[in-house]
Each structure stands twice: as C-alpha cells, then as structure tokens.
C-alpha atoms as one frame of an Amber mdcrd trajectory, in Angstrom:
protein
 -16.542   1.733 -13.303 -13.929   3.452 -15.475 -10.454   2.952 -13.784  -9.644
  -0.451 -12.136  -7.220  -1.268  -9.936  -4.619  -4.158  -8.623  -3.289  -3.407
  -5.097  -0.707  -6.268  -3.700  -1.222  -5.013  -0.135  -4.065  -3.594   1.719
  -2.150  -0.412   3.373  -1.523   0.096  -0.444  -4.720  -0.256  -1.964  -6.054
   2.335   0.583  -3.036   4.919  -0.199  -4.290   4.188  -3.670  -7.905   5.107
  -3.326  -6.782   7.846  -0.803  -5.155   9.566  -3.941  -7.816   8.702  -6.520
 -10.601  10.235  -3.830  -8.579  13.486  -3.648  -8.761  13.681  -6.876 -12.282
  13.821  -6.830 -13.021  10.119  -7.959 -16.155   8.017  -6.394 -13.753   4.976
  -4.966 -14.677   1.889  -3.497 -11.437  -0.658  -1.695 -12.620  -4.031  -2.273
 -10.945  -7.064   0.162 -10.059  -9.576  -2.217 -11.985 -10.114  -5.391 -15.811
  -9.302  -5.035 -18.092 -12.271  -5.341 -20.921 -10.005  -7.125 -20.831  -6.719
  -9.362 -19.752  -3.400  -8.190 -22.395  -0.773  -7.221 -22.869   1.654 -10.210
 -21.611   4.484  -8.565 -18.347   3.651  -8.232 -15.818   5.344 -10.635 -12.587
   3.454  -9.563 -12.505   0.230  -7.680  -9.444  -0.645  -6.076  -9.290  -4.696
  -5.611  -6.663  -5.035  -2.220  -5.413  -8.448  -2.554  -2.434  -9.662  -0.308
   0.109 -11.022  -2.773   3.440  -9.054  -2.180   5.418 -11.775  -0.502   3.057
 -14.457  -1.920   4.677 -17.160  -4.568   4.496 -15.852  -8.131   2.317 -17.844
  -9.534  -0.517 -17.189  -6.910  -0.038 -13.578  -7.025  -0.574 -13.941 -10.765
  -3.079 -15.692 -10.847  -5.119 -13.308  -8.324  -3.556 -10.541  -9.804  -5.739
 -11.858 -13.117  -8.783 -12.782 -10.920  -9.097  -9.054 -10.160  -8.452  -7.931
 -13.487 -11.065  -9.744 -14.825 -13.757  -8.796 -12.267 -12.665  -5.206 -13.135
 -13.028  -5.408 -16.960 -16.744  -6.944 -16.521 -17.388  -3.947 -13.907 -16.724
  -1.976 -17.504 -13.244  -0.572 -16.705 -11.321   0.976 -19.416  -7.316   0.920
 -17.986  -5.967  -0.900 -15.267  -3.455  -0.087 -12.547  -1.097  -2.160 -11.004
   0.059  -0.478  -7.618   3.056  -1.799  -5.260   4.333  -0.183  -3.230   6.807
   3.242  -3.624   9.708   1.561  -2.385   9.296  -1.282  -4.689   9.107  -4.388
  -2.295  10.111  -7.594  -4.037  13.243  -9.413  -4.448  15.214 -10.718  -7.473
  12.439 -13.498  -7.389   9.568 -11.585  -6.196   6.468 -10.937  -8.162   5.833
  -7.081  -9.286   7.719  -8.613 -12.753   5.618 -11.923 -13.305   2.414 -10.004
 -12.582   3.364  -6.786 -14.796   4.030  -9.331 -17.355   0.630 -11.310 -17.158
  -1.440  -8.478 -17.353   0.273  -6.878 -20.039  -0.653  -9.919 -21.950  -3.908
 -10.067 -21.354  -4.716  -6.677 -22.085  -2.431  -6.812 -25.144  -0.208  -3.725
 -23.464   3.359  -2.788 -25.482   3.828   0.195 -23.325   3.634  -0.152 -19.515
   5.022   2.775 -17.526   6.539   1.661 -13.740   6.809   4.416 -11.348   7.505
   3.923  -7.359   7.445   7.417  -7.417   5.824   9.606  -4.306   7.446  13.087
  -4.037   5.169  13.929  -0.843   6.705  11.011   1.264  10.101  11.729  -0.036
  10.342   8.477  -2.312  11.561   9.726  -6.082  12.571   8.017  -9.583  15.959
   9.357 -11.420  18.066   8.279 -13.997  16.108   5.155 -12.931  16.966   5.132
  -9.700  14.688   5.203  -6.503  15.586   7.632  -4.065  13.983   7.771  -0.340
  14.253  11.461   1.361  18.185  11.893  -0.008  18.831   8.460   0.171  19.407
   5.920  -2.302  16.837   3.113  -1.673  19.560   0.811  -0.861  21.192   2.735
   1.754  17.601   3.285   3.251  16.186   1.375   6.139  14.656  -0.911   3.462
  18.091  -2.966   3.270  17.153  -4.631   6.452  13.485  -4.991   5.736  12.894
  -9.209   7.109  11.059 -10.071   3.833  12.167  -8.448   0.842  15.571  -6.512
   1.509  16.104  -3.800  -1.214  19.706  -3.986  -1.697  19.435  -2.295  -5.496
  18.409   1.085  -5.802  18.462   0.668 -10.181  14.958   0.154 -10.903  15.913
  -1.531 -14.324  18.261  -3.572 -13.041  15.622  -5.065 -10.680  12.800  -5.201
 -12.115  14.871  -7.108 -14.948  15.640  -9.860 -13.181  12.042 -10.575 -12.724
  10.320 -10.088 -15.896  10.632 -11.792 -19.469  10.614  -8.471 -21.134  12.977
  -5.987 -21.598  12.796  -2.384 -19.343  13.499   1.048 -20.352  13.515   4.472
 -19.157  12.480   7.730 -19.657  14.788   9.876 -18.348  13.793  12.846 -15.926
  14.677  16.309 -18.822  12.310  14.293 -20.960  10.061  13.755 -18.205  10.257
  17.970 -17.311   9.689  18.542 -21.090   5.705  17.547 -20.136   3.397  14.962
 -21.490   3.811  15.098 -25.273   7.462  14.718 -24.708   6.747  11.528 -22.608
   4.276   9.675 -24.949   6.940   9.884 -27.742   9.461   8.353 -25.705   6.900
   6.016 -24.423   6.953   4.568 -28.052  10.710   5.277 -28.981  10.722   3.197
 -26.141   8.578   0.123 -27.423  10.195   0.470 -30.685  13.260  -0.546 -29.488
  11.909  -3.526 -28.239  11.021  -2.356 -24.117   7.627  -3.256 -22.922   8.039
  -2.158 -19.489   9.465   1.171 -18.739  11.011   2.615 -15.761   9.758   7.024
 -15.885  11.539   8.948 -13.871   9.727  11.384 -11.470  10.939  13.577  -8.852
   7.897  16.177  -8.723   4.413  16.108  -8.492   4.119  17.909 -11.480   6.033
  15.236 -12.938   3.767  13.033 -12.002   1.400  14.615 -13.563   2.118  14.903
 -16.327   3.178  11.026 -16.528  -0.458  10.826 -15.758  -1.656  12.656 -18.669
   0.854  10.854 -21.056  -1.112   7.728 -19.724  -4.313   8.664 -20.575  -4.944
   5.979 -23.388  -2.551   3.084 -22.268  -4.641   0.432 -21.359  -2.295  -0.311
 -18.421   0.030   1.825 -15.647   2.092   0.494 -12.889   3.640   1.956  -9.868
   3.225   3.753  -6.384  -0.003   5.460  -5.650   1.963   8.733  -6.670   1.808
   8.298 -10.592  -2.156   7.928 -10.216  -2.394  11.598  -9.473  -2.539  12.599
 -12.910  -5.458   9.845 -13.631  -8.633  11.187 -12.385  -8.164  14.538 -14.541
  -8.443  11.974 -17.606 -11.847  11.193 -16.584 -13.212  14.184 -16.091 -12.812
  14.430 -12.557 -12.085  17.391 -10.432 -10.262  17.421  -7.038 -12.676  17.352
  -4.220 -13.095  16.232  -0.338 -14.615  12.780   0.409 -17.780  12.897   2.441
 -17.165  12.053   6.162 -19.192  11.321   8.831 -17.108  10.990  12.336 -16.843
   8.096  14.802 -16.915   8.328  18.462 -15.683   5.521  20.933 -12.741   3.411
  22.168  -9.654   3.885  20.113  -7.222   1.339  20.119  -3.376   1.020  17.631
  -2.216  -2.329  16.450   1.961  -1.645  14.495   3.703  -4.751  13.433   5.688
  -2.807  11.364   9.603  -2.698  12.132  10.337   0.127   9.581  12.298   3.323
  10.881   9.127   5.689  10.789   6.748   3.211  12.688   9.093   2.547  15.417
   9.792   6.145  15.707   5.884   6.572  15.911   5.731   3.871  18.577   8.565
   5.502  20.713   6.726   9.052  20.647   3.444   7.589  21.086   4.574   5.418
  24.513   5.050   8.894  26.048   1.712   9.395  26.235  -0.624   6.519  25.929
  -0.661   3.532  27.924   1.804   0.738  25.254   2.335  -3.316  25.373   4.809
  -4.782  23.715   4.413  -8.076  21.741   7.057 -10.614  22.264   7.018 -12.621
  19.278   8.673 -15.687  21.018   6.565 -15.373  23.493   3.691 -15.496  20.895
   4.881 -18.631  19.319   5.678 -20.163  22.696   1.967 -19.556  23.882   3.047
 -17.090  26.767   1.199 -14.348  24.705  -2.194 -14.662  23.990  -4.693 -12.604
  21.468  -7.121 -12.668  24.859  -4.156 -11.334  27.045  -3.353  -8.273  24.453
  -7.284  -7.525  23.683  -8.303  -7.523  27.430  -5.112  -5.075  28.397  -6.277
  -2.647  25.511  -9.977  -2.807  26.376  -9.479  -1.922  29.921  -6.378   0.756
  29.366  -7.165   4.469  29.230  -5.972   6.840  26.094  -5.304   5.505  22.877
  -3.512   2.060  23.991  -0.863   0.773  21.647   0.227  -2.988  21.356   2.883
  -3.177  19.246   5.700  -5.748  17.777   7.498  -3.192  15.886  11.201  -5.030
  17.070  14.785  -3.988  15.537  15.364  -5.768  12.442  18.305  -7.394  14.425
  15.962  -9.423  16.748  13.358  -9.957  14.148  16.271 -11.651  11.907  17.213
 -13.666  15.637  13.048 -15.129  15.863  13.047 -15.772  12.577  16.395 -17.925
  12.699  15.254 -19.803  15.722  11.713 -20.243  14.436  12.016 -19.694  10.744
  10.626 -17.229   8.666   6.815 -18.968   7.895   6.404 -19.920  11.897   7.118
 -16.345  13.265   5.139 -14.066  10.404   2.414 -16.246  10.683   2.003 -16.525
  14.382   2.066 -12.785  14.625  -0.296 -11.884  11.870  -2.691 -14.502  12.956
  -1.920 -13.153  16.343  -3.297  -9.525  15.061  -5.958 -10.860  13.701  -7.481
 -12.547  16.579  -6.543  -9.198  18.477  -8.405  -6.901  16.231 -11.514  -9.772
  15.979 -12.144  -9.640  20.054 -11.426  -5.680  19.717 -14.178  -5.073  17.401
 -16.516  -7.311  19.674 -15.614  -5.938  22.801 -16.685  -2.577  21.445 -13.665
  -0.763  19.319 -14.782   1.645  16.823 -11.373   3.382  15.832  -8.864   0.795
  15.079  -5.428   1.895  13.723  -2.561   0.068  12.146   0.562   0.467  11.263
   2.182  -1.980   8.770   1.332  -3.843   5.613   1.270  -7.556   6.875  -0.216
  -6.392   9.711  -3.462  -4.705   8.221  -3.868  -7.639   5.737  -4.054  -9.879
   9.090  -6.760  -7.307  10.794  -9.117  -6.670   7.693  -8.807 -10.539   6.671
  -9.646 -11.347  10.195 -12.668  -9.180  10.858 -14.024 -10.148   7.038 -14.376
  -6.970   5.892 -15.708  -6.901   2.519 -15.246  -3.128   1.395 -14.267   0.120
   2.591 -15.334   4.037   2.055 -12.699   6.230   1.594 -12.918   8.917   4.011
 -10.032  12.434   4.456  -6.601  11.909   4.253  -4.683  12.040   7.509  -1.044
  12.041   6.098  -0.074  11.609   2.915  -0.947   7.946   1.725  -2.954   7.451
   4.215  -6.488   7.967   4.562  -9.659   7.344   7.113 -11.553   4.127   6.190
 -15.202   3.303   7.133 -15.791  -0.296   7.764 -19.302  -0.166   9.002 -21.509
   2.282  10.603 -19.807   1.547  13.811 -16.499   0.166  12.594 -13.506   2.981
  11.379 -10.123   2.335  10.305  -6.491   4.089  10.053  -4.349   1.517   7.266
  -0.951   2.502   7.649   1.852   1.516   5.332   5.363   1.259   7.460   6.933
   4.327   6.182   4.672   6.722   5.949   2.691   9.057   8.496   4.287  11.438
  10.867   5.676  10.917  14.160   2.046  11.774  15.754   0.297   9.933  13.650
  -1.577   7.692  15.810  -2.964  10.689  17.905  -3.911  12.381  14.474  -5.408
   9.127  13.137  -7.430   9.144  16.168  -8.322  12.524  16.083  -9.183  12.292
  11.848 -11.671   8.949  12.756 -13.377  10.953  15.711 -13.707  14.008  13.882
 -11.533  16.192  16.165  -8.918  16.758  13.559
C-alpha cells in the first residue's frame, strides 16, 4: 500500500476512493479499522470511520487507530479527508485530529483544502465558496449538526486547533506547483503548521497535488487528491465492473437542499414513504413496516426522512438531539438489514449519517470501487450479490437515484 487514507464519514471515504480509482489507483474502502493486513494489491486504502460529529477525543483516537494500521500496510503519506464543505463546529474535530496526526508523523507542513470545483465547492482568499455562494449563506447554515455559519476557513479551523493556520493565496496557487511548495515553507517558517490553499480549478488542484508529493501528510475534500495518484506512477483509468441485476430499493436521511430536491423529482415516478421521525421514536414506525412496503412496491421505491431543517430543529427540541439521530439511524439500519435478507441487491443512499447506519448495520467489512455515477460518487460492490450507491447530501444530480440504479444494473 502506498497512499493511506482517514475518511470521517463513509459517503466520504467512498467519494475519496471514487477519485483515487479514476485516477487509475487499485483502492480498497475499509469499514472501520481492519482487524488483519491489507491484500497486496491494494495501492490506496481508504479506512471509513464515522467520527465527524463524534467527541474529539474518540475521533482522535480512531483517527490514530487507522493511521497506524495504514503505516504497517507500508504507506508512505497519509490523507485526512472531511468533507468539502468542511462540517465541524468551533468545537468539532477536523482541528484536534489534523493536529494528532501531524504529530505523529512529525508533519510541519499540512495543506487543508475543502476544495471540489466539479460540485461547485471552491477555496479563495481562504474562503469556501459553494456554487456562487459563500458557505455561510449556503444551505449548510441550517445543517441540524454542525451549522457552518463562517465561510473563513482560517478563522475556523483556528478555533479548533493548537497551531497556527495560513494560506496560500489563489495567484500563487495559478503560478503552479513550484510556486506552491515555496510558500508551503514561507509558510512554516513563519510559524503555520496547517495551511489553508486556495483552489478554484481542477488544475489547481492539481497542481496542489503535485506540490504534495513528498509531505508526509494532506488534508481536505476528496478534490485535492486528484493530483495524488500521478505521484505514484499511476495513470487515469476505468475501474473494472461487473453489473447487478435485482430489486432496487433508496434509503435518504439527508435534509440537505440537493437530496430533498432528489426526493421531490424522484416521488414523480417511483412509488415513495415518508419517515416520520416522531413517529419513529414513538414506535408508530417500524423498520418491519418500511422494509415490507419497499419489498412489495414496484419501481425503485424510496423511503425517505429527508424533513425541512425547520421540523428537524422542532423533533430534535421535543426529543433532543441524541434520541432523534439515533432512533433514525438505527432505524436505517434495521431497514437496510431486513432489505438485504429479503433479497435487495441495489441499495442506494443518500446522506452521510445515514450510510454509516446502513453499512454498520449490514457489517460490511470492505468495498470495491466500481464507475462513478456523479461526481463524488461512485458504484460500490459489497458482495457478489450485494451493490451499493453512498451518497453524500449535496452531491448527485436531481436524477440521481434512477442513474444510481441504472450505473449498479449496468444500464447506464
């Protein structure tokens, strides 16, 4: 294994590999932190832990579980990846684990960059843009577990780490990868260890990855890892595929703008359910009651609990925040368990708590990385009779669980 990598969030890790894949890498996703050593194929593992809205010191300290796992596997540089629109808050953990594993592995230089041009998410003047908005005006200011209500990338990731940040700004970033290295350690000398590069382009991107080549760790959004696989030799290339047939069936807890524009579109069509989360908690709802409906619907069925933030924010007042995100994820788990054993073989979902809660549940140890099917997010074999669609809120078009469908069966 040469490149190892940290993903806080399964819909993440997979955008991750997705990226590494294309760039004609052999990846493997990991669930958690393998028990045994990787297979010797494998160029770039990506270890998916689910630690974004854990407590800092448990995301650290699986954070360094997985980095040590990788280093035995042989790896020579380690990424961190969050996600592109930098979830956290002023207490969250993207600082404390930047910080421990730029300890261990002795790093003076660590680049952090959110950046994805493709699905509109961009760094500058240290600032992270979505589309032509700044983050904070974004949908992400009403996101129920970590509100982004700063769009100054310095500013934020400040508050969370004992080190100071800087920045490269975006004309150095345009001037290529030379240019970029020597601000890299203009940057250190002046006492930053973590620094914010901007990036509006994927050539910028690029060449950030180039200027990375020999740092032994890199931090950001699945974007910045498109320069990496050039730095291994590695060409870009299409990941082997072989298609699944059967009952397809969508699973979106996600209340971001995109998924619960994607839900709307996709209720035209295909048969939909809606998850009541009071109902959940109340026992009205049942796992049983959602798996049977979807089992015995036509199409691609949809059960969904993608809710306006506004009556999210109401549940989680009258239940509290702990009580209502854990009765639905352990809600989707159970769905996507009896699913798989009443005979699913394309399962698709769309949000990051909510995949963590389906691969957790149906104990899936790794997964292949199959063809994209929009940017970020790729086709995932489970098992010879088990594919998967990991969708990350924002991302994917407004079809996307008809082209998911289509990209796991092979008719797309």
């Amino acid at each position: 294994m040469k490149l190892g990598c940290i993903g806080d969030d399964f819909t993440g890790s997979s955008d991750l590999a997705n990226t590494l894949a294309k760039g004609g890498m052999r990846v493997t996703q990991y669930t958690g932190v393998p028990s045994g050593p990787a297979s010797v194929d494998v160029e770039a593992g990506v270890v998916a832990l689910k630690s974004r809205s854990v407590p800092v010191a448990q995301a650290v300290e699986q954070s360094l579980a997985a980095l040590d796992w990788l280093l035995a596997q042989g790896c020579t540089q380690i990424f961190f990846k969050y996600c592109s629109t930098f979830d956290s808050t002023p207490e969250g953990n993207i600082g404390p684990v930047m910080d421990a594993l730029a300890a261990r592995l002795n790093a003076t230089r660590v680049i952090a960059c959110p950046a994805f041009p493709t699905t509109g998410r961009s760094v500058y003047q240290g600032h992270l843009f979505v589309q032509d908005q700044l983050l904070s005006d974004s949908g992400m200011r009403h996101h129920p577990l970590t509100p982004m209500t700063d769009p100054d990338l310095r500013r934020w990731l400040g508050l969370q780490t004992q080190h100071s940040v800087g920045h490269v700004a975006a004309p150095i970033v345009f001037a290529g990868a030379d240019a970029i290295s020597a601000e890299l350690d203009a940057q250190h000398a002046l006492g930053n260890t973590h620094i914010i590069v901007d990036a509006i382009r994927d050539e910028d991107l690029m060449a950030i990855g180039k200027a990375a080549a020999d740092l032994p760790l890199i931090t950001g959004g699945s974007g910045v890892a498109l320069g990496l696989p050039a730095n291994f030799g590695c060409s870009p290339s299409r990941p082997n595929w072989t298609s699944q047939d059967g009952k397809c069936v969508a699973l979106s807890g996600s209340c971001s703008v995109a998924t619960r524009e994607q839900v709307a579109r996709h209720k035209e069509k295909h048969p939909s359910l809606e998850i009541i989360a009071a109902d959940v908690i109340e026992g009205r709802q049942t796992a049983q009651d959602i798996a049977s409906w979807a089992l015995q619907a036509d199409g691609i069925p949809l059960a969904y609990s993608s809710a306006d933030p506004e009556v999210i924010k109401s549940v989680q007042n009258e239940y509290g925040l702990e009580q209502s995100s854990k009765a639905i994820e352990t809600l989707f788990s159970d769905v996507a368990t009896l699913l798989v054993a009443g005979g699913v073989t394309r399962l698709l979902t769309a949000g990051g708590e909510t995949s963590g809660a389906v691969v957790e549940g149906l104990k899936l140890a790794q997964l292949e990385i199959g063809p994209e099917i929009d940017p970020g997010v790729p086709a995932l074999r489970a098992s010879k009779d088990l594919t998967l669609a990991l969708k990350s809120g924002n991302f994917g078009a407004l079809d996307f669980f008809e082209k998911a469908a289509g990209v796991l069966g092979g008719s797309a």
